[in-house]
KOLKOLGU-931939 format. One record per residue (C-alpha): residue number from 1; residue in one letter; y, z, x. Coordinates in pm, 1 decimal, padded with zeros to 6 digits, m for minus. Each point is the difference from the previous one (the first is absolute). Example, Ala and Ser with C-alpha at 12.3 -4.5 7.8 and 13.67 -1.06 7.14 Angstrom:
<nodes>
+-----+------+----------+----------+----------+
: seq : type :        Y :        Z :        X :
+-----+------+----------+----------+----------+
:   1 :    A : m00450.0 :  00780.0 :  01230.0 :
:   2 :    S :  00344.0 : m00066.0 :  00137.0 :
+-----+------+----------+----------+----------+
</nodes>
This chain:
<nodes>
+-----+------+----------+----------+----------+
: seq : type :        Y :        Z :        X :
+-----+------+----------+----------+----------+
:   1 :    X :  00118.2 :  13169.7 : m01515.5 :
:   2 :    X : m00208.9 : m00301.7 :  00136.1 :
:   3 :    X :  00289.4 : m00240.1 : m00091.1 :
:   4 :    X :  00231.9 :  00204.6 :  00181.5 :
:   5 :    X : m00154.5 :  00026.6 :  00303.5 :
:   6 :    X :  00003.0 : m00354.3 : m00044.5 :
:   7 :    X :  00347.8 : m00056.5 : m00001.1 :
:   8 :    X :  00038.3 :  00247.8 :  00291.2 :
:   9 :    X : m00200.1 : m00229.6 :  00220.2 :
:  10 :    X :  00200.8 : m00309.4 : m00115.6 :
:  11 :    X :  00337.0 :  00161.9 :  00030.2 :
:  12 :    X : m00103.3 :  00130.6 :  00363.6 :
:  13 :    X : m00088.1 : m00365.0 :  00086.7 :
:  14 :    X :  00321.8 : m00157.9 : m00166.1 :
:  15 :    X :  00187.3 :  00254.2 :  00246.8 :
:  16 :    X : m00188.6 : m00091.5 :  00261.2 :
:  17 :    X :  00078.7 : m00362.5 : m00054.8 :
:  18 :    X :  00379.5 :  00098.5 : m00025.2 :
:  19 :    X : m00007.2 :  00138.6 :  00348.0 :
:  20 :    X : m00228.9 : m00254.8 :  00186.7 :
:  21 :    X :  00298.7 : m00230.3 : m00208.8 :
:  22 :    X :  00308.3 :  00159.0 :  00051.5 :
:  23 :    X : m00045.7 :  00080.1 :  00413.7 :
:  24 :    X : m00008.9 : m00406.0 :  00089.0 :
:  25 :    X :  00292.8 : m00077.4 : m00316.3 :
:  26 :    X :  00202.2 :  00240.5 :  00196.4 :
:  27 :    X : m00025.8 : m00170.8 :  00348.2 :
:  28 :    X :  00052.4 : m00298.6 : m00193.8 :
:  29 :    X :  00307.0 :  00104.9 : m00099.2 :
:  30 :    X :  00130.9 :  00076.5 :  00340.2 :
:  31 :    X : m00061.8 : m00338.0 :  00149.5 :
:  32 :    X :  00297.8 : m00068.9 : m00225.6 :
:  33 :    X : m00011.4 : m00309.7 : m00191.3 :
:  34 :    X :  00112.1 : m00049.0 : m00330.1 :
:  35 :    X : m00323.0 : m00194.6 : m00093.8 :
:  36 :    X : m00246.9 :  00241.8 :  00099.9 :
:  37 :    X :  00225.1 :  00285.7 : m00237.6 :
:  38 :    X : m00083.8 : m00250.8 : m00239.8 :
:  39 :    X : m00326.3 : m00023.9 :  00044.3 :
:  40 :    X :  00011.9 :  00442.0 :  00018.9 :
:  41 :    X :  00131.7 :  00037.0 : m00345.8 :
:  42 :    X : m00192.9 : m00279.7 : m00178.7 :
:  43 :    X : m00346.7 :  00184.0 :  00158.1 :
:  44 :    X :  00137.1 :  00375.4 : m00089.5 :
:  45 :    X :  00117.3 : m00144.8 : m00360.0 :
:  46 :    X : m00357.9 : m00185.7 : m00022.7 :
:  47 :    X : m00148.5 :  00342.8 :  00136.1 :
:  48 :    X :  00141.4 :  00227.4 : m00238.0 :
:  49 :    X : m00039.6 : m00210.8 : m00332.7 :
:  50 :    X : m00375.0 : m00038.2 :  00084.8 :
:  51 :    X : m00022.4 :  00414.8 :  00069.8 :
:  52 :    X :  00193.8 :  00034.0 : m00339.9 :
:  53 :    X : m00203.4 : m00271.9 : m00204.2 :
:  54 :    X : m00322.3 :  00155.3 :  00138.5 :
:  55 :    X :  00100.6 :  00372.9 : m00052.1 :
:  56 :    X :  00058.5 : m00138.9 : m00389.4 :
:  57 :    X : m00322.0 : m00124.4 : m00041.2 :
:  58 :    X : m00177.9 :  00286.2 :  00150.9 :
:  59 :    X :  00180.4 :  00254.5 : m00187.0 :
+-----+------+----------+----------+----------+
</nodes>
């Protein structure tokens, strides 16, 4: 019970992170140059390995 209310609290934050993330990606985007897309998918890619790598080890 302990460790899930653990994992609650982390998974809330890695959301949180997403957001505060995804809002300035997404302005990013619409400045419209083919570097910063780059730049977008390399940080969601990076972003969503590290969620699944540490979802693995807490699990």
């Amino acid at each position: 019970m302990f460790h899930k209310a653990i994992i609650n609290k982390i998974t809330v934050f890695i959301k949180i992170k997403w957001m505060l993330k995804i809002i300035p990606l997404f302005r990013f985007i619409y400045s419209n140059k083919p570097a910063n897309v780059y730049i977008m998918l390399r940080m969601i890619i990076g972003t969503v390995v590290h969620t699944i790598t540490f979802t693995i080890i807490l699990s």
